[in-house]
C-alpha angles and dihedrals in degrees: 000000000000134000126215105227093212093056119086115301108254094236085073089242088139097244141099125287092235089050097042121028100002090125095059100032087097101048092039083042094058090045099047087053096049089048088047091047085056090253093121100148093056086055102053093056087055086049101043092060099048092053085056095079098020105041101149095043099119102221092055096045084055104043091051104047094045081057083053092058091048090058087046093245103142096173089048100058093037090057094043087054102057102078084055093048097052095048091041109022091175101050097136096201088047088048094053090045092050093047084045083059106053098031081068097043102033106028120240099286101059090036090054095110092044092051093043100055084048085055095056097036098045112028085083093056105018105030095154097055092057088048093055089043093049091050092049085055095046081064094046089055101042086059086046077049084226085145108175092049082053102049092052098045082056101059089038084058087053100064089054114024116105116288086245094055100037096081076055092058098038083059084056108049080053090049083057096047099046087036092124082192096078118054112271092235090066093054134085125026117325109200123217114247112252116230122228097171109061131101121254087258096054095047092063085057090056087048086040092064091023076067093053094050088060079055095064084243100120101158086053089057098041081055090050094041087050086057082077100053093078093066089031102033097157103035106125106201083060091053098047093046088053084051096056090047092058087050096054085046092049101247097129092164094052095046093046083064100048092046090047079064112053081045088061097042099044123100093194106091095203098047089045084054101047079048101052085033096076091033100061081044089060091042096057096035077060093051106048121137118229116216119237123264126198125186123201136181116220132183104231112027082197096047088054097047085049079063105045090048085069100054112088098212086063119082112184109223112232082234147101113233095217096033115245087329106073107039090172097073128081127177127215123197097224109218123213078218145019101273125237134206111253092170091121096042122104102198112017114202090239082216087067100051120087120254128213109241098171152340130248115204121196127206132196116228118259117233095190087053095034095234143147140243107261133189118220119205125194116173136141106276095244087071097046099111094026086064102040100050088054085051098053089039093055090050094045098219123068112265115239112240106238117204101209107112109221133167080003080152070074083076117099131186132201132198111270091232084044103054116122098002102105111056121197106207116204117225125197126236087269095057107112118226093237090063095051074052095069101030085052100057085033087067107048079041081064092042098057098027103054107349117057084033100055091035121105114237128197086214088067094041098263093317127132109241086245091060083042094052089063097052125074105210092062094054094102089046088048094052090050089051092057092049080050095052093044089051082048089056094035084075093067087039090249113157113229112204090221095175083055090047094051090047098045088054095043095257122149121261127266113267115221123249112223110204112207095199152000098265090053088047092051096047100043113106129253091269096041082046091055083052096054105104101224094204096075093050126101118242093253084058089046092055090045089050089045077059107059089033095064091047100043087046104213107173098199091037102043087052090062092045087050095052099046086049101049090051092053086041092188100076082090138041119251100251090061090048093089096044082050087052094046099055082038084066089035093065093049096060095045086060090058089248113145096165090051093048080049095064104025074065087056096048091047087050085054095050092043087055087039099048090040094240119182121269094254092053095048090049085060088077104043082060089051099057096044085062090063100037097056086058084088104028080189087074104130084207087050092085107039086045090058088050096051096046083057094055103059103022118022103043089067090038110052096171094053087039077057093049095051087045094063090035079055094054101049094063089047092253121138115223119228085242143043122245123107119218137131136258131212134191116203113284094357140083127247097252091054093053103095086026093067090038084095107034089190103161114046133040112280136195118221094239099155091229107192124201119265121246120196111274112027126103 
């Protein structure tokens, strides 16, 4: 490493080195090599005592303190920094180090001022260090599940970080936006309101904070914004763009208040909903309840599985916790009641059926590590006792409470509204598909039917639905509970019919939302998207909207996108049509709707003839449809389907004849031929095929899975 006297002198005087720092170059030069050759503590000795006759030169305090971080000595390298700091309080590359630094040692929240000096003073001369440290925060936030803030740190990460990392932020930023686990309302872009109302000096203020957003210092320009509402204090628009600004800074409670507020003020329902909407969303994500998690040491992890095994309420899972590569964990589903088969019953009572009210994970000790076996339990907290007291008792001794902490990414929270709503019944091996089916669709029935209605909510100030329903002045909060309840659902990709739901409690209408162009109808948020009626677009609209459907994942919303494409049948190009059919049946069976993934399978078989589409490919379908059709073996179409299917496939494919065969037998039903074999699906086993047809109990996502036929990759 050499530097050329006449370039710019490292300390970012603006000179040149020969007329700057030339008397120290040597001396800084040694030291930079041996840090770069991974001899770092060598070069902190150089540097340190450089820095002890030259501490507020700023090439040293830098270099020094950027050695620090590297070490991962925070204090260090903020104290190294300070002589620097009072003599140039600007210096960019000293800003970033010092926000570096107590990002590290104070969390975002209490380093905000700090960060955010180091974004206005260094984005100009070192963009791609505040990229990468925007992007570092976005993480922090995601794990303090403050997701908005995230989301926007994230593509303010994007318009800085280095050309090379920037492809790795842009698949974040999708991970964020297809994530099912936060509400669709909070993903995706969020626009500031424009003002039409304010002076021309005031004006200047809203530029003024609309400049500091692009700065990535969104509490200084909610400050600046709130300056306004003293002359507009019930504008609406103002108060919702100082609401979003709290949210990109992280400041959810705050912004819940101040969206509470435009929601209030606004004479636009739809607007006042879209607005209430994400406050009551940052009002529940505040006031989730953690489950309880206990953690116990134990002498023979076999001897106490022996054990488990013999409790009812424990059902031990088929698989591995940490995959194939952690052999010493098992998982058991924990029960509120010894289950109990249902498999011949028509119509279960769903108070009768057990429900899975945590899980207990069981680890062997490590010799390598010297640890111990250890039990994990995981349960609501109302059955904390309950569980642990059938645990001691099995084992016959008390179990000793560990303190390691150990698979705490097991706990689970829930909404406090929420809690309980939403049961997840446990079905034994014998269960048909056909009967999760119906207690699937039995349960969100419930839901909709007595339980979210006759449930309070903090979001209608402690009303049911059902009193809400008969005030006026809670319509628009109404509305917004039931785009909180649909994202609820969404989760489970349960589709809300939310035009039926404003109609059953006396709400207005939605009002459709008309895109112009392609570049409006990219940048609209999630609930202005759902709004968009899909009938008026191009088809070069309808395949940019397909776009952001199937990666938003809105179940009730992506089916009518689905539909709307496969009629015109040229948004897309030929070789996606299959993957579009494929979601379209998906849906259907998410709804629990055997009949309507029935025919959406016929119509895919028409479009495959019609669209000349290869044997193997047309064969997908048929596969498909005998998954759904072996659901009720009493299906008068069931037989003449499988000869049929012989006719025209099997009899040209014997090892997959075989396969069927098998797949056949294990739902007692008798081929119309004679030939034993055995039948797969991608990543499952024959006899789970018909039993993951209705995954009724936990979050899916719609993936089109196909069976597999021998041979093919």
């Amino acid at each position: 490493m050499s530097l050329d006297p006449y370039s710019l002198c490292p300390c970012e005087s603006g000179k040149k080195l020969k007329f700057c720092c030339s008397d120290i170059a040597s001396d800084m030069v040694k030291a930079l090599q041996l840090h770069e050759g991974g001899q770092s503590k060598a070069a902190l000795k150089i540097l340190q005592k450089i820095y002890a006759t030259n501490p507020a030169r700023a090439w040293v305090a830098t270099s020094l303190a950027g050695v620090y971080l590297y070490l991962e000595d925070a204090a260090s390298a903020r104290e190294t920094l300070q002589p620097l700091l009072q003599e140039s309080p600007d210096h960019p590359l000293a800003r970033i180090l010092e926000a570096t630094a107590a990002l590290d040692m104070d969390g975002y929240e209490k380093a905000r001022s700090v960060i955010h000096r180091a974004f206005t003073k260094g984005v100009k001369y070192h963009p791609e260090m505040i990229g990468s440290m925007a992007a570092g925060i976005a993480s922090t936030l995601y794990e303090e599940e403050k997701l908005v803030s995230a989301r926007q740190h994230l593509a303010f990460a994007m318009r800085f970080v280095r050309d090379e990392d920037r492809q790795q932020v842009f698949m974040r930023l999708l991970d964020f936006d297809g994530d099912q686990g936060v509400p669709y309302p909070l993903r995706g872009v969020h626009n500031l309101r424009p003002l039409t109302t304010l002076s021309a000096e005031e004006d200047k203020v809203f530029r003024k904070s609309v400049g500091l957003s692009a700065l990535g210092c969104w509490h200084e320009a909610a400050a600046v914004a709130s300056q306004l509402t003293e002359a507009h204090p019930e504008n609406a628009e103002l108060w919702y763009d100082i609401g979003l600004y709290q949210a990109w800074d992280g400041d959810q409670e705050q912004a819940a208040v101040s969206l509470h507020k435009a929601a209030s003020l606004s004479e636009d329902f739809e607007f006042a909903t879209s607005s209430e909407t994400l406050a009551q969303l940052f009002d529940l994500e505040a006031s989730q309840t953690s489950e309880v998690v206990r953690h116990y040491a134990v002498d023979s992890l076999s001897k106490v599985l022996t054990q488990f095994d013999e409790i009812p309420r424990l059902h031990r899972d088929d698989r591995l916790v940490g995959g194939e590569n952690s052999p010493g964990e098992i998982s058991y589903t924990i029960l509120d009641r010894d289950p109990t088969s249902i498999a011949d019953q028509e119509n279960p009572d769903l108070t009768k059926l057990p429900v899975v009210i945590g899980v207990l994970v069981c680890t062997d000790k490590d010799e390598a590590q010297n640890s111990t076996a250890l039990c994990h339990m995981v349960v609501e907290n109302e059955h904390v006792e309950e569980m642990q007291k059938l645990i001691q008792d099995s084992l016959g001794n008390p179990l000793e409470n560990h303190s390691v902490h150990a698979l705490e990414d097991i706990t689970f929270s829930q909404w406090a509204d929420y809690r309980g709503l939403y049961r997840q019944y446990y079905f034994d091996k014998q269960t048909p598909a056909r009967l999760r089916a119906v207690i699937g669709k039995k349960n969100w029935e419930n839901i909709l039917a007595e339980l979210w209605p006759n449930r309070p909510l903090s979001g209608l100030d402690g009303k049911t639905p059902l009193e809400a329903s008969q005030i006026s002045e809670l319509s628009y909060k109404l509305a917004a509970a039931i785009n909180v309840l649909d994202a609820f659902a969404d989760r489970y990709n349960y589709q809300i019919d939310i035009p039926a739901l404003r109609e059953k409690y006396s709400l207005p209408s939605q009002e459709s939302f008309p895109v112009a162009d392609e570049q409006e109808l990219s940048a609209c948020d999630v609930l202005q998207m759902l709004r968009i009626p899909i009938e008026t677009l191009t088809d070069d609209q309808a395949a940019i909207l397909l776009n952001r459907t199937q990666l938003i994942q809105h179940a009730g919303f992506t089916e009518k996108v689905l539909a709307e494409v496969l009629r015109r049948e040229d948004v897309v190009e030929l070789e996606r049509m299959p993957q579009i059919w494929h979601a379209y049946i998906d849906l259907a069976r998410d709804k629990y709707d055997r009949e309507e993934a029935l025919n959406r399978i016929e119509q895919a078989k028409a479009w495959a003839e019609k669209s000349g589409q290869k044997f193997e490919e047309s064969l997908q379908w048929e596969m498909r449809q005998l998954q759904f059709l072996v659901i009720d073996p009493q299906d008068d179409s069931l037989i003449p389907f499988l000869e049929q299917m012989h006719r025209k496939y099997l009899r040209k494919l014997p090892e997959l004849e075989e396969a069927i065969t098998a797949y056949l037998e294990e739902h007692d039903i008798t081929p119309p031929w004679n030939t034993r074999g055995s039948i797969l699906v991608a990543g499952s086993s024959a006899s789970s095929i018909s039993q993951e047809m209705w995954p009724a109990e936990t979050p899916q996502e719609s993936t089109g899975s196909k069976l597999w036929i021998p041979g093919q990759d």
